[in-house]
TORTI-78267 format. One record per residue: x, y, z of N, C-alpha, C in turn. Coordinates in steps of 0.2 Angstrom, whole numbers. Atoms other than C-alpha are relative to their C-alpha. Example, Ala and Ser with C-alpha at 12.3 -4.5 7.8 and 13.67 -1.06 7.14 Angstrom:
// residues 2
    npx    npy    npz   capx   capy   capz    cpx    cpy    cpz
      4     -6      0     62    -22     39      4      6      0
     -4     -6     -1     68     -5     36     -4      5      3
This chain:
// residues 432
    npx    npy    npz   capx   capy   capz    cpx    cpy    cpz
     -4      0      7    706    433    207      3      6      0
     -4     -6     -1    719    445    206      0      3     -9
     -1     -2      9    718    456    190      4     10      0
     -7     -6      0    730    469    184     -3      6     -7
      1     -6      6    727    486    174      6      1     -6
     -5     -1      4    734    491    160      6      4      1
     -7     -3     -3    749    501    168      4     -4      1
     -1      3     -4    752    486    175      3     -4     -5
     -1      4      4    752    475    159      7      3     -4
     -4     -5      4    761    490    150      9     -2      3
     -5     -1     -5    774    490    164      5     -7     -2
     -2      8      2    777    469    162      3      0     -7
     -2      0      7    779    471    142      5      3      0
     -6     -2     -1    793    482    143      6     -2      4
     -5      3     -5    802    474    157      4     -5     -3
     -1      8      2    800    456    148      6      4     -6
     -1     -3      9    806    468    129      9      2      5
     -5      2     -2    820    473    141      7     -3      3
     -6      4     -3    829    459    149      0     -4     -8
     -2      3      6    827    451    131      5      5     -5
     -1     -5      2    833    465    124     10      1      1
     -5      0     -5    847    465    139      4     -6     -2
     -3      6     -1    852    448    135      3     -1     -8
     -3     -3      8    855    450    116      5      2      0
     -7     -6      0    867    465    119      3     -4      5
     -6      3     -7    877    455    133      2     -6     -4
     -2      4      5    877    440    119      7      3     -5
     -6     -4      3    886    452    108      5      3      3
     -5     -2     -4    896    458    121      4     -5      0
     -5      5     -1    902    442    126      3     -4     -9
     -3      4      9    907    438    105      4      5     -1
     -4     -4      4    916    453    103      6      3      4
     -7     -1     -3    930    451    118      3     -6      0
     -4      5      0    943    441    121     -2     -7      3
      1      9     -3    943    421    126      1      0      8
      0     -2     -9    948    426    146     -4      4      3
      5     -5     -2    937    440    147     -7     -4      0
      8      4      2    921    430    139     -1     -6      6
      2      4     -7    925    415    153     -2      2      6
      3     -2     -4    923    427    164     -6      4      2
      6     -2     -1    909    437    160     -7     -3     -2
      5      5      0    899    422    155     -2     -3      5
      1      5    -10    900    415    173      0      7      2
      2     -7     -4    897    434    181     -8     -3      1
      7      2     -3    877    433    181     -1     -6      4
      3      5     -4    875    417    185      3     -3      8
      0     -1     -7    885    418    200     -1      3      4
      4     -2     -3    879    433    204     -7     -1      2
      6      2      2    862    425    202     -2     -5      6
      1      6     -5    867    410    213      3      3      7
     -1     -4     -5    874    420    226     -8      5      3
      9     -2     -1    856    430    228     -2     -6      3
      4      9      1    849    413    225      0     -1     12
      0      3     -6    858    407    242     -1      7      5
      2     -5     -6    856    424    253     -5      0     -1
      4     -1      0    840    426    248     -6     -7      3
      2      8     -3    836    407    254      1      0      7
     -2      3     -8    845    408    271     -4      8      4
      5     -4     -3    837    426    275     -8     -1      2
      6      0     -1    822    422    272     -3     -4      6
      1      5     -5    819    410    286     -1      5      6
     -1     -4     -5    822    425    298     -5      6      0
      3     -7      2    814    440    287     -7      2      1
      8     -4     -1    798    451    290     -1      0     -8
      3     -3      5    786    454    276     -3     -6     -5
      6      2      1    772    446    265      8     -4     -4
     -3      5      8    786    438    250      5     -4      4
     -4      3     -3    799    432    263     -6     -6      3
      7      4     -1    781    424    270     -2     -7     -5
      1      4      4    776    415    254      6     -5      0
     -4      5      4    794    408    250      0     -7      7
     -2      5     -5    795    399    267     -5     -5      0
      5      4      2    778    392    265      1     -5     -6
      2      3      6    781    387    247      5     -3     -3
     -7      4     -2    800    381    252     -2     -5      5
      1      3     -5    794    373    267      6     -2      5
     -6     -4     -5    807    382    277     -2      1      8
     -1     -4     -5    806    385    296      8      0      2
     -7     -2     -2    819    390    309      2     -9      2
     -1      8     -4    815    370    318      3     -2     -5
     -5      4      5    820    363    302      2      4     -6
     -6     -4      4    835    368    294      3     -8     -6
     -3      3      6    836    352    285      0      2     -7
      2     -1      5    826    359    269      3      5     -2
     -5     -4      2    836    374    269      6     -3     -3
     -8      5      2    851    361    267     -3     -2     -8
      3      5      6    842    353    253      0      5     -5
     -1     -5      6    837    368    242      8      3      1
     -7     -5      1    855    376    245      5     -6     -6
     -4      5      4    863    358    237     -3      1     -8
      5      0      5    848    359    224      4      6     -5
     -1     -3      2    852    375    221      9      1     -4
     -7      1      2    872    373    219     -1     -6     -6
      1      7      3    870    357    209     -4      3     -7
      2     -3      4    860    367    196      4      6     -3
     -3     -9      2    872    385    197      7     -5     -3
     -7      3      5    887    371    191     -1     -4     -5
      2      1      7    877    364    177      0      3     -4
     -2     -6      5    874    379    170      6      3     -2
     -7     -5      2    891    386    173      5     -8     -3
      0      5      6    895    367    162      1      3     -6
      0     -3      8    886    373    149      1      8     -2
     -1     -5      2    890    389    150      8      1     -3
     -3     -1      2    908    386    147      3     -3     -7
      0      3      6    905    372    134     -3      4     -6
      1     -6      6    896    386    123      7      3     -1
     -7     -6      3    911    398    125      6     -3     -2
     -8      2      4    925    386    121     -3     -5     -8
     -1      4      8    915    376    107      6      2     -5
     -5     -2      7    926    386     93      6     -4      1
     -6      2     -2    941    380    103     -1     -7     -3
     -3      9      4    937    362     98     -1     -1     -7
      0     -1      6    932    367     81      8      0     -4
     -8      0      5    950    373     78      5     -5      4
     -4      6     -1    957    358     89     -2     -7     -7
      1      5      6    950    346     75      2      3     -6
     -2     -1      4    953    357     62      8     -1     -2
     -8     -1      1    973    358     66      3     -7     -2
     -4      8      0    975    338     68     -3      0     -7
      0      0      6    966    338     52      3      4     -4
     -4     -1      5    978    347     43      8     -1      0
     -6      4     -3    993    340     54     -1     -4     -4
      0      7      3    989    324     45      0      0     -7
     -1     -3      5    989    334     27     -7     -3     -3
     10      1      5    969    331     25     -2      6      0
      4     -7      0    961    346     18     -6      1     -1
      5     -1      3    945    354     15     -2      2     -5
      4     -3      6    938    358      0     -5      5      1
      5     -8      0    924    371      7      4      4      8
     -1     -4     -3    927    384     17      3     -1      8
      2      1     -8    933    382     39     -4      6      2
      2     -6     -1    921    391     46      2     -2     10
     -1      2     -7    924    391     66     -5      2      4
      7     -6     -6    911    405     75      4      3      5
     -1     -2     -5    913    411     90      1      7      1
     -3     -7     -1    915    429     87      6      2     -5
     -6     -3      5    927    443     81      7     -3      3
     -6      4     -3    940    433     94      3     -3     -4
     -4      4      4    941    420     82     -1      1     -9
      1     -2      9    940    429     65      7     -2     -3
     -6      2      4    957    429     62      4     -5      0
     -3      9      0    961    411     67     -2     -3     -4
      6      6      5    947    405     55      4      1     -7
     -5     -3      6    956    417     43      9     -5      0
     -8      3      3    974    410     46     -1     -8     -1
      1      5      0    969    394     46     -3     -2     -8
      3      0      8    958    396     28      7      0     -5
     -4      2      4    974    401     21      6     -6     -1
     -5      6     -1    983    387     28     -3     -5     -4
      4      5      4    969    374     21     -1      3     -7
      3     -3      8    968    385      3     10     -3      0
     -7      3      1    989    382      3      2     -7     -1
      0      8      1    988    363      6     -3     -4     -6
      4      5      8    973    361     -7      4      1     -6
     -2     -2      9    984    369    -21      5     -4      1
     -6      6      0    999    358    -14     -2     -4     -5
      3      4      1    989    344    -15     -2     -3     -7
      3      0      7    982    348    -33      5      0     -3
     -5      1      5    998    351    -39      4     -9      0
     -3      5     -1   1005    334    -31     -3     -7     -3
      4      5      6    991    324    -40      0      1     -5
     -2     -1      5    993    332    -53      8     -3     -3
     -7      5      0   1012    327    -53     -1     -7     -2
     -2      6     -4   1009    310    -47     -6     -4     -8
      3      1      6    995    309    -62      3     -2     -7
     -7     -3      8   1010    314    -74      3     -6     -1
     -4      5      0   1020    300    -68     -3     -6     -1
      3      7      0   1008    287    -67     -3     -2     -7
      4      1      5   1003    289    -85      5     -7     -4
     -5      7      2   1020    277    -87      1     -6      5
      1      6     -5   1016    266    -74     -5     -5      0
      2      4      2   1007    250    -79     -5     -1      7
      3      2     -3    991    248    -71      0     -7      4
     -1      7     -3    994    230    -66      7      1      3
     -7      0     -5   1010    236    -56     -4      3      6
      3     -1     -7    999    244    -43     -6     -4      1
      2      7     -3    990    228    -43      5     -6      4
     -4      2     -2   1004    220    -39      4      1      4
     -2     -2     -6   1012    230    -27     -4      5      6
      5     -6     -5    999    243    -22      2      7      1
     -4     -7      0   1000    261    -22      3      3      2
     -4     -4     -3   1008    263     -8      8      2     -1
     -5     -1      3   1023    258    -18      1      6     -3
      0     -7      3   1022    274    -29      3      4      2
     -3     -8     -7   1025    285    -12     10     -3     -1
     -6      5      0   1041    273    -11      3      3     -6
     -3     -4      4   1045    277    -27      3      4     -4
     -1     -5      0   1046    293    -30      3      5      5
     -3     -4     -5   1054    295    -14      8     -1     -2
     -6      3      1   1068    286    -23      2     -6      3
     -4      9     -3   1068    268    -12     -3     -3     -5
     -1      5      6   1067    254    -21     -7     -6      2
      6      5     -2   1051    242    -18      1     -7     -3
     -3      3      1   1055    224    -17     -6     -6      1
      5      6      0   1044    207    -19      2     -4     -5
      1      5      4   1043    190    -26     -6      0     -8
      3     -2      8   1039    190    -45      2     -5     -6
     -4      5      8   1038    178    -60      0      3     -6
     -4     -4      7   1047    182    -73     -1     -2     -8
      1      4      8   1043    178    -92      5      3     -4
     -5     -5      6   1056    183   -105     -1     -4     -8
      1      4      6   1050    179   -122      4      6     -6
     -8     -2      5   1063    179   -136     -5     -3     -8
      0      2      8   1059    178   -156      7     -3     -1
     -7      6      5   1070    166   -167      0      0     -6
      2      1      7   1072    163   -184      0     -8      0
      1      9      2   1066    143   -187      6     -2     -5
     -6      1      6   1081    146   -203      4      5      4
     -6     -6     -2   1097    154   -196      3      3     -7
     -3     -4      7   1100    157   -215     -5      5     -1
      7     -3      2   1083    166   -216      4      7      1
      1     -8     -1   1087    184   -219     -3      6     -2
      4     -6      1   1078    200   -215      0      3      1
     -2     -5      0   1078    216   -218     -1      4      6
      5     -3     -6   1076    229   -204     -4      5      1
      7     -3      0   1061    236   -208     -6     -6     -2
      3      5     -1   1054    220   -210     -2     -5      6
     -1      5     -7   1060    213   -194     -4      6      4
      3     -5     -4   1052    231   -186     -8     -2     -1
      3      0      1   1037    229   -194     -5     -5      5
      5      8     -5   1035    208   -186     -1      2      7
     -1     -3     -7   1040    215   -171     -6      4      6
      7     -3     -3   1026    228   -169     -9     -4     -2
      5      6     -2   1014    216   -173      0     -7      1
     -1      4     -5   1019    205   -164     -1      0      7
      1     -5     -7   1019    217   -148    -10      0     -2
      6     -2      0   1001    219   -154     -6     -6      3
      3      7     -3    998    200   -149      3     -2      5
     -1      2     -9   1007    199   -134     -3      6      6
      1     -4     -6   1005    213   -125     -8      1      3
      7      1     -4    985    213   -122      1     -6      3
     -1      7     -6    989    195   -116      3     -1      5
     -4     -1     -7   1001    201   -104     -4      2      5
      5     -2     -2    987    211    -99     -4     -2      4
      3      3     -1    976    201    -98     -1     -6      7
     -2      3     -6    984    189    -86      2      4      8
     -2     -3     -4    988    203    -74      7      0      0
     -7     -3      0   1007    206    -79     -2      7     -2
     -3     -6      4   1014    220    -86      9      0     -3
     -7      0      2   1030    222    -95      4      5      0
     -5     -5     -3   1045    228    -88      7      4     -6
     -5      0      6   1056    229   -104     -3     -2     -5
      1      3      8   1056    229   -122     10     -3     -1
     -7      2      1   1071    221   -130      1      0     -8
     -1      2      9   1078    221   -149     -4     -7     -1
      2      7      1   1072    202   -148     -6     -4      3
      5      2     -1   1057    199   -138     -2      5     10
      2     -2     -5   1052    206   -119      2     -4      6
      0      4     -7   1054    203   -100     -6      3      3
      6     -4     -1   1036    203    -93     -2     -4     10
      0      0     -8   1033    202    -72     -7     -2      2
      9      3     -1   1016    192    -66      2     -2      9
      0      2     -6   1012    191    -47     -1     -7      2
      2      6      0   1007    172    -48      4     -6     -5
     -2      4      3   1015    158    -55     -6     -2     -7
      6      0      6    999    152    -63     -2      3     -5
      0     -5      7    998    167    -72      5      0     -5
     -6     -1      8   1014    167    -80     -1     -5     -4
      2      7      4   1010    150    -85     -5     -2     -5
      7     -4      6    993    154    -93      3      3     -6
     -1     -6      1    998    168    -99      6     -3     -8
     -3      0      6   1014    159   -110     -3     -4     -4
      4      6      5   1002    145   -115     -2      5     -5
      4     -5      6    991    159   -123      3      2     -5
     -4     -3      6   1004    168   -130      2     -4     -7
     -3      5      6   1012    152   -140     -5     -3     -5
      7     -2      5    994    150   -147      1      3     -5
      4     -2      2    990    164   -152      9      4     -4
     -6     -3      6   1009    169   -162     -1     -7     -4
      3      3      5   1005    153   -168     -5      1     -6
      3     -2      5    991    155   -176      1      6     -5
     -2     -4      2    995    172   -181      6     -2     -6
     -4      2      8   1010    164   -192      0     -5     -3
      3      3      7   1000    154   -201     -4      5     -7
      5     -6      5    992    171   -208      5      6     -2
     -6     -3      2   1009    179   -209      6     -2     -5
     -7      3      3   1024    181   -219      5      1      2
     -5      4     -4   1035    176   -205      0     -5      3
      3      5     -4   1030    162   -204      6     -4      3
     -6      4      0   1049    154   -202      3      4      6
     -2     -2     -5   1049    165   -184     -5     -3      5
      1      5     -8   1046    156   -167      0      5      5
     -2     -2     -8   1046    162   -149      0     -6      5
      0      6     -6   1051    152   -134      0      6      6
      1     -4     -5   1047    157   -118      4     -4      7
     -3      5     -7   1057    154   -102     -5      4      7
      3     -3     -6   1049    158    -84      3     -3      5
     -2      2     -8   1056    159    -66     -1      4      5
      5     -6     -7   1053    167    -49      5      2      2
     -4     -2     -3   1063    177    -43     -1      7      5
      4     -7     -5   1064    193    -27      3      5     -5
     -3     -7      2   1065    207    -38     -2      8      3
     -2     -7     -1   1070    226    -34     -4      6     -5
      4     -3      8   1058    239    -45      5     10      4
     -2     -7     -4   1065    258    -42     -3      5     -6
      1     -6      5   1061    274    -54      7      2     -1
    -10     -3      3   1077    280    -66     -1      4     -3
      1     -7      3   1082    295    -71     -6      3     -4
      6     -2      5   1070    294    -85     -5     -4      2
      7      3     -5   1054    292    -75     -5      0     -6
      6      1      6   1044    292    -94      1     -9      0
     -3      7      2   1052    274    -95     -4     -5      7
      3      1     -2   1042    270    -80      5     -6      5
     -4      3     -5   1047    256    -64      5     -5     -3
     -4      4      3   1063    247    -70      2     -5      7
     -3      4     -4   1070    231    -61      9      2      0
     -7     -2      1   1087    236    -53      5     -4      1
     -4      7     -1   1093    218    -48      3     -4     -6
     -2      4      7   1103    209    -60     -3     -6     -4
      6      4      1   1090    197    -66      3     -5     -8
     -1      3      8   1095    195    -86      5     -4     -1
     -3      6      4   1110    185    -87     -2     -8      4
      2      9     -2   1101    168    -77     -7      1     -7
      4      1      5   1086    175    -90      2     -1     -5
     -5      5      5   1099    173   -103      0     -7     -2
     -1      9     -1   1103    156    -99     -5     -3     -3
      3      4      2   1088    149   -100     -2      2     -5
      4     -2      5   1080    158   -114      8     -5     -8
     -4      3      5   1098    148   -122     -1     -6     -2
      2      6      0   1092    133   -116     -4     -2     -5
      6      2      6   1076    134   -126      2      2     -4
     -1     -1      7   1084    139   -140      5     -7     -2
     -4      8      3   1096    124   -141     -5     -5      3
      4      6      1   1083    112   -135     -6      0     -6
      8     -1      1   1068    119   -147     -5      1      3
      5      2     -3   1057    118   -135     -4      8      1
      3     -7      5   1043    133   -135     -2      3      9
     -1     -2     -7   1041    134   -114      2     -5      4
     -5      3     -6   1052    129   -100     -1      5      7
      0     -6     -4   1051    135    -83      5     -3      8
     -4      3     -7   1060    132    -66     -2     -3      5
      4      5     -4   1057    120    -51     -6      6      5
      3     -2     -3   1053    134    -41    -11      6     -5
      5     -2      4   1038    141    -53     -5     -8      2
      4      6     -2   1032    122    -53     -4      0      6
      4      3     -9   1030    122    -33     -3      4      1
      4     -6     -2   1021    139    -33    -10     -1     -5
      7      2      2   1007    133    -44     -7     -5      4
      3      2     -5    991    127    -35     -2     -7      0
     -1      7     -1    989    110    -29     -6     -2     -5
      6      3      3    977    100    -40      0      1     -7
     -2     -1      8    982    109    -56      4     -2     -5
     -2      5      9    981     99    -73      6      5     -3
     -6      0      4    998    100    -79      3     -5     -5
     -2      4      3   1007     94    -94      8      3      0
     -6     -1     -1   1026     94    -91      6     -5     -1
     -8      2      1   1046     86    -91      3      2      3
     -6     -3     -2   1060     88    -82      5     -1     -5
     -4      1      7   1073     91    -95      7      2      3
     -6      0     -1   1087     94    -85      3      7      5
     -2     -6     -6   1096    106    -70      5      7     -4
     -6     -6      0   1106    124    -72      1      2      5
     -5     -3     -6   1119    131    -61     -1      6      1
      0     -6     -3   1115    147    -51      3      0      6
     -5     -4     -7   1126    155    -38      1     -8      4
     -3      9     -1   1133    134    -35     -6     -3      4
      5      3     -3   1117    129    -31     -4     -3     -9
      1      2      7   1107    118    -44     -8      1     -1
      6     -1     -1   1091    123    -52     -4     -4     -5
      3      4      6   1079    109    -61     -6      4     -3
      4     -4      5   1070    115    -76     -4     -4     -3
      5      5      3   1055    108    -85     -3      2     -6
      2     -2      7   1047    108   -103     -8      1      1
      5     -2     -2   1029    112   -103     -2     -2     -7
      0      5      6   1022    101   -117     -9      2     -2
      6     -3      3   1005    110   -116     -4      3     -7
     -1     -3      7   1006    120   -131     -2     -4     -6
      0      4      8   1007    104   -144     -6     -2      1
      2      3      0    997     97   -151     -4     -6      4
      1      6     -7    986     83   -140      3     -6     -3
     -2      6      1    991     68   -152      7      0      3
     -6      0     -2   1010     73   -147      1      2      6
     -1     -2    -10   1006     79   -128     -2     -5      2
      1      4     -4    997     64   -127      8     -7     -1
     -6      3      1   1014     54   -131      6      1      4
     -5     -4     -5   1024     65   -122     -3      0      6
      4      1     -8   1012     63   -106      4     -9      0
     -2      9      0   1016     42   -109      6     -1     -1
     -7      2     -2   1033     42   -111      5      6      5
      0     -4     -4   1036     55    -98      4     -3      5
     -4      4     -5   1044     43    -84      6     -2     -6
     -4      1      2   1054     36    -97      8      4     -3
     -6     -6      1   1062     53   -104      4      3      7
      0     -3     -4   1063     59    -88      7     -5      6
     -4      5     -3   1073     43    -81      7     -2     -5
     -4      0      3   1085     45    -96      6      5      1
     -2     -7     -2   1089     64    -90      5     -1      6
     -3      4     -5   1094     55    -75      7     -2      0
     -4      4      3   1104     43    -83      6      5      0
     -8     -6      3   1116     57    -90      2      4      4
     -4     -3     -4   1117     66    -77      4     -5      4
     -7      2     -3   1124     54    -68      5     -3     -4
     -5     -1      5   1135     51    -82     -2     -9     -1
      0      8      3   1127     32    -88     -6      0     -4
      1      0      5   1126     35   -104      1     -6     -4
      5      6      5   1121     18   -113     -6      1      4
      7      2     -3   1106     17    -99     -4      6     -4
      3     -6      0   1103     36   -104     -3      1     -9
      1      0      6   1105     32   -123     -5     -5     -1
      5      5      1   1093     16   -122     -6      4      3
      7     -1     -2   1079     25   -114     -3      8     -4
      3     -6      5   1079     41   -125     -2     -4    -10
      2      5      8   1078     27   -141     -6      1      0
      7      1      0   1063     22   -134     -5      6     -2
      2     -7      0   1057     39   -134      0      4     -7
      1     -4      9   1060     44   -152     -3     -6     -3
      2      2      3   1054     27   -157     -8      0      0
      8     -1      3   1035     32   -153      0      6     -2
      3     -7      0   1040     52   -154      5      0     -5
     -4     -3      2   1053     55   -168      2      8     -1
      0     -8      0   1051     75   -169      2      1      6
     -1     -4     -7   1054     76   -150      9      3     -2
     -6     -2      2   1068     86   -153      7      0      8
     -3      0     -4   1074     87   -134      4     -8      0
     -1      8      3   1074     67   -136      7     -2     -3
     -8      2      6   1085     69   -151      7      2      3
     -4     -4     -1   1098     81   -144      4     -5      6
     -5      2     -7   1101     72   -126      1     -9     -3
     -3      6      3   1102     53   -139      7      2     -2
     -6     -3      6   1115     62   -149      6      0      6
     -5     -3     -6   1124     69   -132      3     -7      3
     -2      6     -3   1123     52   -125      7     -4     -2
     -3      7      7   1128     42   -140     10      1      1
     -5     -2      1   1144     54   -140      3     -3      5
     -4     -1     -6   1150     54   -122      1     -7      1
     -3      9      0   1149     34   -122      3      0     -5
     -7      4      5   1158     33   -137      8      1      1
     -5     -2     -1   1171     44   -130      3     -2      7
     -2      3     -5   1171     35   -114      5    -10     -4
     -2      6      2   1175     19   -122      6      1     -5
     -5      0      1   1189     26   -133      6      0      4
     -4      1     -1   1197     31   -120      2     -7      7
């Protein structure tokens, strides 16, 4: 049993105190030089270590003396076999390039810290707490140039939210439902964002064209009247693109919606002017689909306006409803966008001319009453084969089958209009 005195012990404690000690301060060392310097002298010991290593391996095979002795024994080295010499020397390399691996994966870590850092801020993502990166005083002032780069972004950042917050206070949440907010970026860039969209244009009337009112009374109906439409609009997911001295133009992603959407309305002004004193005012609503253009205008409080010429075919129809009475109409192409299977009540009530193409339009007979929608459902082929009629200009066929038609419905007022149209144009075919 081998045992050692206290000089001996003493001797060992200080050794161990200094290679710890040694390896500390050579840590510091290597933090406080350059990035070429520190690869180099982080890879010094260990190859001088593995150099030793292998001299110390091939000597010994040859050398006098009790510790040359042990290795060969406890290596199982002779001169006969030089294979296990071969062995520990691959062992031993195979180990000095592991190390010198991880030795230079510690030393460049920081490097990929500020390789992700950069692409992350290439791409304009910042951090809200601090970069920190390590590696010493080499990279203090990288960590530093880089913080103020990310502290300049984040205030960009905040001011451009802030902007973007400003402007969004006029931009109707159901538009970034319906186009999504990447349009925003779009819009603000000045392009123009462009999709299919149906259109409502709902127009107030006077029921008496002698009725008149003052214009603080017509403001007054107006604003509460906006009070009844516009949660509805809402509600169905439009929003409304304009106001108008006489009623609104309001934009729905969906057919079904606008159509919902005008049923409710005519309800709910309905009722409404049974509890007002305007009750001798109407609204008709026309609806169609069309690809509208939305862009930002000078006055960005006013929010996305449609830049496409859209109003005078929404003219048209909304003059249609007004000369037939009728309280919704809508286009062929609204019809075909709705979903298959859905209970509808409707008419074809006759074509208009856009860019020389013909576009058939239809009454939506929803709205009335059911003793009168169910009348208007039952003679539906019959009106609808009298529309016919007139267009192709055989006006007694056209006059006999709207008779029919006032004779179970006398208030249908479209009825009355195309008997009357008919009545004339045969009479004036037969004078001359």
């Amino acid at each position: 049993m081998i045992s050692y005195d206290t000089y001996s012990i003493l001797g060992a404690v200080f050794v161990s105190i200094s290679l710890v000690l040694g390896v500390i301060l050579y840590i510091f060392f290597l933090r406080a030089i350059t990035l070429s310097k520190t690869l180099f002298f982080v890879t010094l010991p260990l190859t001088a270590l593995y150099g030793f290593s292998i001299y110390f391996l091939a000597s010994s095979q040859s050398a006098d003396g009790q510790l040359a002795t042990n290795v060969r024994v406890l290596l199982n080295l002779s001169t006969e076999n030089s294979y296990n010499s071969i062995l520990w020397a691959v062992l031993l390399t195979a180990l000095y390039l592991l190390l010198l691996l991880f030795a230079y994966t510690l030393a460049c870590k920081p490097v990929g810290k500020v390789e992700r850092v950069v692409a992350r801020l290439s791409d304009g993502r910042v951090r809200e707490e601090e970069i920190d990166i390590g590696g010493g005083k080499k990279f203090q002032g990288l960590e530093d140039s880089l913080n103020k780069i990310n502290h300049t972004y984040r205030e960009k950042d905040r001011v451009l939210r802030k902007t973007r917050l400003e402007k969004q206070k006029f931009i109707p949440k159901q538009f970034f439902k319906f186009f999504g907010k990447s349009a925003i970026n779009d819009l603000e860039m000045g392009k123009g964002v462009s999709k299919k969209a149906y259109l409502m244009r709902c127009r107030l009337s006077l029921l008496d064209k002698e009725q008149a009112i003052t214009v603080q009374e017509g403001f007054t109906f107006f604003s509460s009247y906006m009070k009844t439409v516009t949660p509805l609009v809402r509600r169905y997911n439009g929003f409304i693109e304009r106001y108008m001295g006489e009623g609104i133009l309001a934009v729905f992603s969906s057919a079904k919606s606008a159509l919902d959407c005008a049923h409710a309305l005519e309800k709910a002004v309905e009722i409404k002017a049974k509890t007002s004193a305007y009750a001798g005012i109407e609204v008709n609503i026309s609806l169609f689909c069309q690809e509208v253009t939305f862009a930002l205008g000078k006055d960005q409080s006013k929010g996305p306006r449609i830049i496409n010429d859209i109003m005078p075919f929404a003219d048209r129809l909304s003059r249609i409803n007004d000369y037939f009475k009728t309280k919704v109409i809508f286009t062929k192409q609204v019809l075909d966008e709705m979903p298959i299977g859905e209970k509808m009540f409707y008419r074809y009530i006759g074509d208009i001319l856009e860019d020389g193409r013909s576009i058939a339009v239809f009454e939506s007979f929803a709205v009335y009453r059911k003793d009168k929608r169910e009348v208007l459902e039952r003679m539906k082929n019959v009106f609808e084969l009298g529309v016919r009629y007139y267009n192709e200009s055989e006006y007694d066929k056209a006059q006999e089958n709207f008779s029919k038609v006032l004779r179970f419905l006398p208030s249908d007022k479209v009825a009355y209009i195309y008997f009357n149209k008919s009545e004339e144009k045969a009479n004036k075919g037969k004078l001359h």
